[in-house]
C-alpha positions as CSV (number, residue, x, y, z in Angstrom):
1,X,-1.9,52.7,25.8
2,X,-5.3,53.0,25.2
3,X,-7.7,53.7,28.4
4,X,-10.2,51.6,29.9
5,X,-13.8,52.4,28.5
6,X,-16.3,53.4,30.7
7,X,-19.4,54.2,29.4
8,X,-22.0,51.3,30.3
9,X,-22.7,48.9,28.2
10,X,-25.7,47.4,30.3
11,X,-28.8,49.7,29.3
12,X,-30.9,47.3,26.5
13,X,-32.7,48.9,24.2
14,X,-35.9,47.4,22.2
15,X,-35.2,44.5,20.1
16,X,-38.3,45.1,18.0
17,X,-40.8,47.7,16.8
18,X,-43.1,48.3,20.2
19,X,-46.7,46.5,21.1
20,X,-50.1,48.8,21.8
21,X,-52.3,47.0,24.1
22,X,-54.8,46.1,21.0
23,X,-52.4,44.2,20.2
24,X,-52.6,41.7,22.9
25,X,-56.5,40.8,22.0
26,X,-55.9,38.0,20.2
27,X,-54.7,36.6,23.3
28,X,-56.7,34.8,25.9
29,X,-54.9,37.0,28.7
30,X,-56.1,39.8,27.9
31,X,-58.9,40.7,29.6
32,X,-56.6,40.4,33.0
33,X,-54.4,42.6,30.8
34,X,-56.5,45.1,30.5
35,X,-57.6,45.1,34.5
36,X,-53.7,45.0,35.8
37,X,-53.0,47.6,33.0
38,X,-54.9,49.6,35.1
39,X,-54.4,48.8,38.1
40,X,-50.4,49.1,37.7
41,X,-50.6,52.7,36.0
42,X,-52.1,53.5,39.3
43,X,-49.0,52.3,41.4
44,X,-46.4,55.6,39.9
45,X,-43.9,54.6,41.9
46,X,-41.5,51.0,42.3
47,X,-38.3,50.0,43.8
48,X,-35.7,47.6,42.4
49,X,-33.2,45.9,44.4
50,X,-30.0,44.9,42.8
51,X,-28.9,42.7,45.6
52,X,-26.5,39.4,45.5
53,X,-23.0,38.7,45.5
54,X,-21.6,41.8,43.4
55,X,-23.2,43.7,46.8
56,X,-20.0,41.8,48.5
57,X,-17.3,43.0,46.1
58,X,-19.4,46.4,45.7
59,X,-19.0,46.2,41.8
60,X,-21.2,46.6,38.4
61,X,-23.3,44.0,39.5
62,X,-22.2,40.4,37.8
63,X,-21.2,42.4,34.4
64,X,-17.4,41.8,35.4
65,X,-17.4,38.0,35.2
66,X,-18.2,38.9,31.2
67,X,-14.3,39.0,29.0
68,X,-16.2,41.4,26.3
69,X,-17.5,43.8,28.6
70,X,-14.9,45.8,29.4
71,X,-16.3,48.9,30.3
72,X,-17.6,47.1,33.4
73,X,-14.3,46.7,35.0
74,X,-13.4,49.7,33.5
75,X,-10.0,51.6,35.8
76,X,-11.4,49.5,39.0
77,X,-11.3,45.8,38.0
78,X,-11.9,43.2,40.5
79,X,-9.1,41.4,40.4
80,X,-5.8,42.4,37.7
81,X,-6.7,39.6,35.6
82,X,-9.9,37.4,34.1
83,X,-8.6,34.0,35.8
84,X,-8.1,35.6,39.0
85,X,-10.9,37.4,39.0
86,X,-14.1,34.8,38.2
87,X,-12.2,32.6,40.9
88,X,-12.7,35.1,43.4
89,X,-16.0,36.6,41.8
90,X,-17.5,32.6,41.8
91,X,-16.0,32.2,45.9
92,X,-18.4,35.6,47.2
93,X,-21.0,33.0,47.6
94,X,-18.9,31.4,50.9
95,X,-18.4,34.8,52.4
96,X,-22.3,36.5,51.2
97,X,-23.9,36.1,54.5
98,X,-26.6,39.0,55.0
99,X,-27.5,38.3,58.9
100,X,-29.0,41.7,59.3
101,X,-31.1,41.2,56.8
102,X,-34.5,42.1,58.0
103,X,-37.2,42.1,55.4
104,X,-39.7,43.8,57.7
105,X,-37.3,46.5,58.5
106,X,-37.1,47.5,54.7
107,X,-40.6,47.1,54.4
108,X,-41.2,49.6,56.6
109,X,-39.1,51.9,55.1
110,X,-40.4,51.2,51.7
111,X,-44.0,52.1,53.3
112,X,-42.7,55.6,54.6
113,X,-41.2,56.3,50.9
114,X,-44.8,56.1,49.4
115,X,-43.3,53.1,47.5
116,X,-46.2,50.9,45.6
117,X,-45.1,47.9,44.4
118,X,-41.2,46.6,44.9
119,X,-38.7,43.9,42.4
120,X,-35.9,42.1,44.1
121,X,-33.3,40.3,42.0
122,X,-33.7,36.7,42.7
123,X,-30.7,35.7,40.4
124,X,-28.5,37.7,38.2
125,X,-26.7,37.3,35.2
126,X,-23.8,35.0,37.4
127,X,-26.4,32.5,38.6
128,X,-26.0,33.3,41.8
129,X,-29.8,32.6,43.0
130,X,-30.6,34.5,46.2
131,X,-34.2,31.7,46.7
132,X,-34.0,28.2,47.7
133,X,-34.0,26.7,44.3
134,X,-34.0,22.6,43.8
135,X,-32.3,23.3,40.4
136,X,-28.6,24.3,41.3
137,X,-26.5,24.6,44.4
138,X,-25.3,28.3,43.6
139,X,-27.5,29.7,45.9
140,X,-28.0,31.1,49.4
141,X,-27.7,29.5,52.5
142,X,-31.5,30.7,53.2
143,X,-33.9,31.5,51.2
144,X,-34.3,35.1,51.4
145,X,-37.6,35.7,48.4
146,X,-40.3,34.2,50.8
147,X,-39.6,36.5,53.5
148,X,-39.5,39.5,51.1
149,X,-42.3,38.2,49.7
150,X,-44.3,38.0,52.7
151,X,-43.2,41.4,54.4
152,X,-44.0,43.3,51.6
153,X,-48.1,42.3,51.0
154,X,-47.9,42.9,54.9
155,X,-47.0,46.0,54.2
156,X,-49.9,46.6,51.7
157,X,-47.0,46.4,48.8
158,X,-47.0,44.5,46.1
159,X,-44.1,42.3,45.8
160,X,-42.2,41.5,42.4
161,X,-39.2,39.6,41.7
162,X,-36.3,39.9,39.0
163,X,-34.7,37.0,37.1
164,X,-32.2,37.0,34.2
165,X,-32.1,34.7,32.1
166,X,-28.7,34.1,31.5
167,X,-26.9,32.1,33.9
168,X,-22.9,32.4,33.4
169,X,-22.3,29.6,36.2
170,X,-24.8,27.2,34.4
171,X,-22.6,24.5,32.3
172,X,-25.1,24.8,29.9
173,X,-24.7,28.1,29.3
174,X,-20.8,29.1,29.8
175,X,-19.1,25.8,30.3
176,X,-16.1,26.0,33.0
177,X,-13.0,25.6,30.7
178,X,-11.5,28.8,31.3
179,X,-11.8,29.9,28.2
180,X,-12.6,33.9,27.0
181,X,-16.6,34.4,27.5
182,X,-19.1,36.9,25.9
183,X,-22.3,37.9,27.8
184,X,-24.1,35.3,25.1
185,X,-24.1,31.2,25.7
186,X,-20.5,30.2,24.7
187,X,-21.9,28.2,21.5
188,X,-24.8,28.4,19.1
189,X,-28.2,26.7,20.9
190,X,-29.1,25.6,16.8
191,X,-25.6,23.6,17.3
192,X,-26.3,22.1,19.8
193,X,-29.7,21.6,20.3
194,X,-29.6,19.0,23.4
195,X,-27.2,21.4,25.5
196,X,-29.5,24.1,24.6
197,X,-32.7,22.2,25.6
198,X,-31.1,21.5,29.2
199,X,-30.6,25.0,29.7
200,X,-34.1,25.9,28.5
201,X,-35.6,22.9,30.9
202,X,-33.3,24.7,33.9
203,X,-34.8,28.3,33.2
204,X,-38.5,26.8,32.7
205,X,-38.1,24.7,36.7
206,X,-36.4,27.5,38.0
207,X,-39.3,30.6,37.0
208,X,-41.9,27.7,37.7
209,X,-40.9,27.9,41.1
210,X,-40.7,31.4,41.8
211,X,-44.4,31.6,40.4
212,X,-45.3,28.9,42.6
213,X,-43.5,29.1,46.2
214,X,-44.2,32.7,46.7
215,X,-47.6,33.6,46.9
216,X,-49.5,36.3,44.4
217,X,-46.7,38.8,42.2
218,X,-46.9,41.8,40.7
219,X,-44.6,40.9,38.1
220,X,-42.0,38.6,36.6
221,X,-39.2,41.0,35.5
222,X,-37.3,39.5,33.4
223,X,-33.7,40.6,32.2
224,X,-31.0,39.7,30.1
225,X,-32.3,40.8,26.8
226,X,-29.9,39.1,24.4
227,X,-32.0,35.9,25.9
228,X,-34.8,34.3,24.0
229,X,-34.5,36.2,21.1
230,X,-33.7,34.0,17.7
231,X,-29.9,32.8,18.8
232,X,-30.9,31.9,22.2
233,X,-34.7,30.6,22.1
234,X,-36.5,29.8,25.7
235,X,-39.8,28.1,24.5
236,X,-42.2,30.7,26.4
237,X,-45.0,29.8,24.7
238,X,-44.7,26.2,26.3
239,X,-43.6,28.1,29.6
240,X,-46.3,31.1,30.2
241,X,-49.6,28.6,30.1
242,X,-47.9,26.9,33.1
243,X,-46.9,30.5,34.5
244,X,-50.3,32.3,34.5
245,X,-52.2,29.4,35.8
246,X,-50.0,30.2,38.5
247,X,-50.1,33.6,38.7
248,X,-53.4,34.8,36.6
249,X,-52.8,38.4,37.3
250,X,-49.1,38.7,37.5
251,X,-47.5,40.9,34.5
252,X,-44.9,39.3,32.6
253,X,-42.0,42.2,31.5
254,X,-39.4,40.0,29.2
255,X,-37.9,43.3,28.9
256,X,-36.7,44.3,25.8
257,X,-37.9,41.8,23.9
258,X,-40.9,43.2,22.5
259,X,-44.3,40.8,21.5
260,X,-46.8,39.1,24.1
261,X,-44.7,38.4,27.0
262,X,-43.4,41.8,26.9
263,X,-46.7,43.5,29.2
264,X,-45.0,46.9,29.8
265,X,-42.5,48.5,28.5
266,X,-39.4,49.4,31.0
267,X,-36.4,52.2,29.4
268,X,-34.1,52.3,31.2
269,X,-31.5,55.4,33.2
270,X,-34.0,57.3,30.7
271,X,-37.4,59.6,30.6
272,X,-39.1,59.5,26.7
273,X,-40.0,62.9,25.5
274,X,-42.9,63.8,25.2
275,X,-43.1,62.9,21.2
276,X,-41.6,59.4,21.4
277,X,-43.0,58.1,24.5
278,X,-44.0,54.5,24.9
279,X,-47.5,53.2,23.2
280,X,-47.8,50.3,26.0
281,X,-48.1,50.8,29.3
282,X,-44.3,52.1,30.8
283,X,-41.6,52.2,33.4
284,X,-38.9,54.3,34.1
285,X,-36.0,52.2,35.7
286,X,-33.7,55.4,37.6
287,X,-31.6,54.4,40.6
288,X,-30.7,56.5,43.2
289,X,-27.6,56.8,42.9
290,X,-25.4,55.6,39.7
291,X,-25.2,52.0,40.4
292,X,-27.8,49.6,40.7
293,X,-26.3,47.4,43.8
294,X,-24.1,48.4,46.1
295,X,-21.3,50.5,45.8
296,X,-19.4,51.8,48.5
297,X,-19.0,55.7,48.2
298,X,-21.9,55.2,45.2
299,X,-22.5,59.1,44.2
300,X,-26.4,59.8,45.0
301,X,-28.7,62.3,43.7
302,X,-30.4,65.0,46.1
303,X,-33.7,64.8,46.7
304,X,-34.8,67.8,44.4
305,X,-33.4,65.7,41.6
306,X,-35.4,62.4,42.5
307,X,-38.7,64.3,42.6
308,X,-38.0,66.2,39.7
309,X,-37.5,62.7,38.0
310,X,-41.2,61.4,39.5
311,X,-42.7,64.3,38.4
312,X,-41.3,64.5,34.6
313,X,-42.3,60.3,34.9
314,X,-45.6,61.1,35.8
315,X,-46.3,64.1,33.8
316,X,-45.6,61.7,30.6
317,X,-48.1,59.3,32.0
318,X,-45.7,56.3,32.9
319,X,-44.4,54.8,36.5
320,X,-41.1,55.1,38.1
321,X,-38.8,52.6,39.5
322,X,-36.2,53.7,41.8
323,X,-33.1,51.8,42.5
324,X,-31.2,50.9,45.8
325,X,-28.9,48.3,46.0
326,X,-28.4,46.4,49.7
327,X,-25.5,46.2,51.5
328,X,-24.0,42.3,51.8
329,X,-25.2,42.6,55.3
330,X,-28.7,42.8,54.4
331,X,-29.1,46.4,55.7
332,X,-29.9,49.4,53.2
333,X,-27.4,52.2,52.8
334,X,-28.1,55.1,54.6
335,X,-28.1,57.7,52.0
336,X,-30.4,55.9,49.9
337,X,-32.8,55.4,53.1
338,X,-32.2,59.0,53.6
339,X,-33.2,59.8,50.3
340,X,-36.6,57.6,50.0
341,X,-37.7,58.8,53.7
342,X,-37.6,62.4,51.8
343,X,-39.3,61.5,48.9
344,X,-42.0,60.1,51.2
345,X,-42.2,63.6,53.1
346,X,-43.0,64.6,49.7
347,X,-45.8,62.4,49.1
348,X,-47.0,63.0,52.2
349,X,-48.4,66.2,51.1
350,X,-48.0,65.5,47.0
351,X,-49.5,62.3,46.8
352,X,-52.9,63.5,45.6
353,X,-51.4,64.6,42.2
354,X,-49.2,61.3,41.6
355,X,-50.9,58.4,42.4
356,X,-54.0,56.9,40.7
357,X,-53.2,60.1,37.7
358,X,-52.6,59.7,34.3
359,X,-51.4,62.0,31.4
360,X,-53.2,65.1,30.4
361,X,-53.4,66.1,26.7
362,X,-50.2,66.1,25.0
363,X,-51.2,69.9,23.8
364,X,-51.7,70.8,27.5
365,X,-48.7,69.5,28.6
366,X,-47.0,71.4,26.3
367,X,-48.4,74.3,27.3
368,X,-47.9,73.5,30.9
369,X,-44.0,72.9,30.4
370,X,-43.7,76.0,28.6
371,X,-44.5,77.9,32.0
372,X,-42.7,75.7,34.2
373,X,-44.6,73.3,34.9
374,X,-45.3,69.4,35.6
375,X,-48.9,68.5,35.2
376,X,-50.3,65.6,35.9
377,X,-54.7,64.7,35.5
378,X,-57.0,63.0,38.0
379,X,-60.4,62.5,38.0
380,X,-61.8,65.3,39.2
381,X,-58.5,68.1,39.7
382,X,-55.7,68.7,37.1
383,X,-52.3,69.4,39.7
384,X,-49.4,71.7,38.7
385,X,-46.5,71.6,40.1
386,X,-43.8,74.3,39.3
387,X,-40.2,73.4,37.8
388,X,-38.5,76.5,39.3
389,X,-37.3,76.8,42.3
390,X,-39.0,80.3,42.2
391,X,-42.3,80.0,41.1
392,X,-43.9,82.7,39.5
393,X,-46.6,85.2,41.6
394,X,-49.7,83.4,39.9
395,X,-50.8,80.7,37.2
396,X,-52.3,81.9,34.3
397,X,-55.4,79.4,33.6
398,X,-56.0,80.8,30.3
399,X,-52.1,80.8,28.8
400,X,-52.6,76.9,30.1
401,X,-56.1,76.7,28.1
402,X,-57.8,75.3,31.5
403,X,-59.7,79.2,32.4
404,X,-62.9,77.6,31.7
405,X,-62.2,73.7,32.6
406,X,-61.6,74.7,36.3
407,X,-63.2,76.4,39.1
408,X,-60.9,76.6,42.5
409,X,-57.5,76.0,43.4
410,X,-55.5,74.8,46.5
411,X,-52.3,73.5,47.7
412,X,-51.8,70.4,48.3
413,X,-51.2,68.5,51.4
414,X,-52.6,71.2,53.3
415,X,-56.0,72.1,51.3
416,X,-55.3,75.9,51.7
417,X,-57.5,77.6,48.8
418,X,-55.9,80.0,46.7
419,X,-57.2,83.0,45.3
420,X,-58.5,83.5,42.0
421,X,-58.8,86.6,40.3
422,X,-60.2,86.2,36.9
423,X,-58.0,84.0,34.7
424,X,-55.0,84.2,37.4
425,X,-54.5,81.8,40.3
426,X,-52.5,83.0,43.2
427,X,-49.6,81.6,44.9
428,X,-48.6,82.8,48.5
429,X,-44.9,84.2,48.6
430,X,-44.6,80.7,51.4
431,X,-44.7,78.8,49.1
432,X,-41.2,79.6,47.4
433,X,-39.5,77.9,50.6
434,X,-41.5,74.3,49.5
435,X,-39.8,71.8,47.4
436,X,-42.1,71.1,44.2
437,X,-45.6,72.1,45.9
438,X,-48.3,70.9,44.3
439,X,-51.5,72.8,43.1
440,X,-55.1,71.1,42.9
441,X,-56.9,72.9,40.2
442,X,-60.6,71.5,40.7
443,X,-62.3,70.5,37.3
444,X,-65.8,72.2,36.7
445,X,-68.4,69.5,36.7
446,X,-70.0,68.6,33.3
């Protein structure tokens, strides 16, 4: 008998050969390009919410409802068998009822885990929409977008929202015959052209509204990367006119998909190496634990483990979105609260080097890796911040190349100077019992 696979078949990778941001010149967007560019490699740090009716059966997301993609049910299926288990899977909607769901409450916590900018699913790949949409009845008995919406920009964060664009309870996209389905529509769109255009009309109304209803976004995430590519065409360049008159300063992320409404780049449960890393802006897409959603008993990282992961992120001059999934009640799991709350102790005193940074030289941070170090470049201070859990006695400017670009040093969070003695830096013997400290090195003025 041949076992179950596994392995997840859910990470996309990049249909085509990637964008710089010259590229988008041509384009009549792109001098807001240029401004959000800027403004979101300043952010560092995200959170995406997987959140729906999957949260109810704590599974893989929607990937189960899919025949071909085995590895999502995997040893734990829903339900024994495909009939049995999209009837069940499609009646979630009549028990998902979130009524602790308190938007401001998460907000708050978001706040304390230095988190920038958020994305909450507003539909995934099983149509389930979690806002009040006028285009299909699969949805929510509230809408639940606006008040995320609104409790996050009173938070100061910047609210996004995800959408795929698949939509397996759609007729026009998997009709409900009970018949073995694929991820992909269940015909060719070039066969028939009418069916296809109903669906492309339904995605057009339904991201339309979400750009409309909800006030200013950060971004439209967009997911499902087998979408709008040649087999399965959505007409965006009809569509995004519409959308940025909407929202001029929102970036679009048709992830995967490469070209102009791909604005940043997003790989994802991965870091790039140094040598292959992204040419357009980037973010890193690393939940907390392995799942996405919610998964009762989900296996979460420690907290050494999700800084590490910032700080490798940052190093390379991307962002980093974190992911947490919701319970069906509404209320966040523990763990993963426990887990941001530390990271936000963390920033507390680390901030300084993360946000608002960008990459140093590839060369120097090279150099900087090869003594243990993240490094990360502001305006006016370079900050280390050592990969060992015992750091050495003292930094040696001149092995990093920086003995004549800087003049004093400090710790972070606590602006105690350290001593310098010629091309060596000091560290205190204290500062083995801190988690990833951070060291301002102060440029010299030109």
């Amino acid at each position: 008998m041949t076992e179950p696979t596994t392995a997840r078949e859910d990470i996309e990778t990049a249909k085509a050969a990637g964008w710089t941001t010259q590229d988008f010149a041509q384009f009549p967007e792109y001098p807001t390009l240029v401004k959000q560019w800027r403004w979101f490699q300043d952010q560092k740090i995200g959170l995406l919410m997987h959140w729906g009716v999957y949260s109810q059966a704590g599974i893989v997301e929607s990937w189960q409802l899919s025949d071909e993609d085995t590895w999502a049910r995997g040893k734990h299926p829903f339900r024994p068998n495909m009939h049995q288990l999209k009837k069940d899977y499609w009646g979630l909607a009549k028990q998902f009822n979130p009524q602790h769901y308190d938007p401001t409450a998460w907000a708050k916590i978001f706040k304390a885990a230095g988190i920038r900018y958020t994305i909450l699913t507003t539909k995934h790949h099983d149509g389930f929409n979690l806002f009040n949409t006028q285009y299909s009845d699969y949805k929510t008995a509230a809408d639940l977008v606006g008040p995320y919406a609104d409790a996050m920009r009173q938070a100061g964060i910047v609210p996004g929202v995800y959408y795929s664009k698949a939509d397996w309870h759609h007729p026009d996209y998997w009709r409900p015959d009970g018949q073995p389905k694929s991820r992909h529509a269940d015909y060719l769109p070039a066969d028939d052209p009418e069916r296809w255009g109903r669906f492309t009309d339904f995605v057009h109304k339904q991201l339309l509204e979400l750009a409309t209803n909800y006030g200013p976004l950060g971004m439209l995430w967009l997911d499902a990367g087998w979408v709008n590519g040649e087999r399965e065409p959505l007409g965006f360049d009809e569509l995004m006119p519409e959308i940025r008159q909407a929202q001029p300063d929102m970036l679009v992320v048709d992830r995967t998909m490469g070209g102009r409404y791909e604005n940043y780049v997003t790989p994802e449960r991965q870091i790039p190496t140094l040598a292959d890393r992204p040419r357009l802006p980037w973010e890193s897409n690393i939940p907390l634990s392995n799942d996405w959603g919610y998964v009762p008993h989900a296996d979460y990282k420690n907290s050494r483990t999700v800084i590490q992961d910032v700080l490798q992120v940052v190093t390379l001059g991307g962002n980093i979105v974190l992911g947490i999934g919701p319970k069906p009640d509404g209320t966040l799991p523990k763990v993963g609260v426990k887990l941001l709350l530390q990271l936000g102790g963390w920033l507390n005193l680390n901030g300084q080097g993360i946000y608002n940074t960008r990459a140093a030289s590839a060369d120097l941070i090279q150099r900087a890796a090869d003594l243990k170090y993240f490094i990360t470049e502001g305006a006016t201070h370079y900050y280390l911040f050592p990969k060992a859990k015992v750091p050495s006695a003292a930094i040696d400017l001149k092995a990093l190349g920086l003995a004549d670009a800087v003049t004093t040093a400090s710790l972070l969070g606590t602006n105690t100077p350290l001593t310098r003695d010629g091309d060596l830096v000091k560290l205190p013997g204290g500062l083995r019992q801190r988690l990833l400290p951070g060291i301002a090195l102060a440029k010299r003025p030109e």
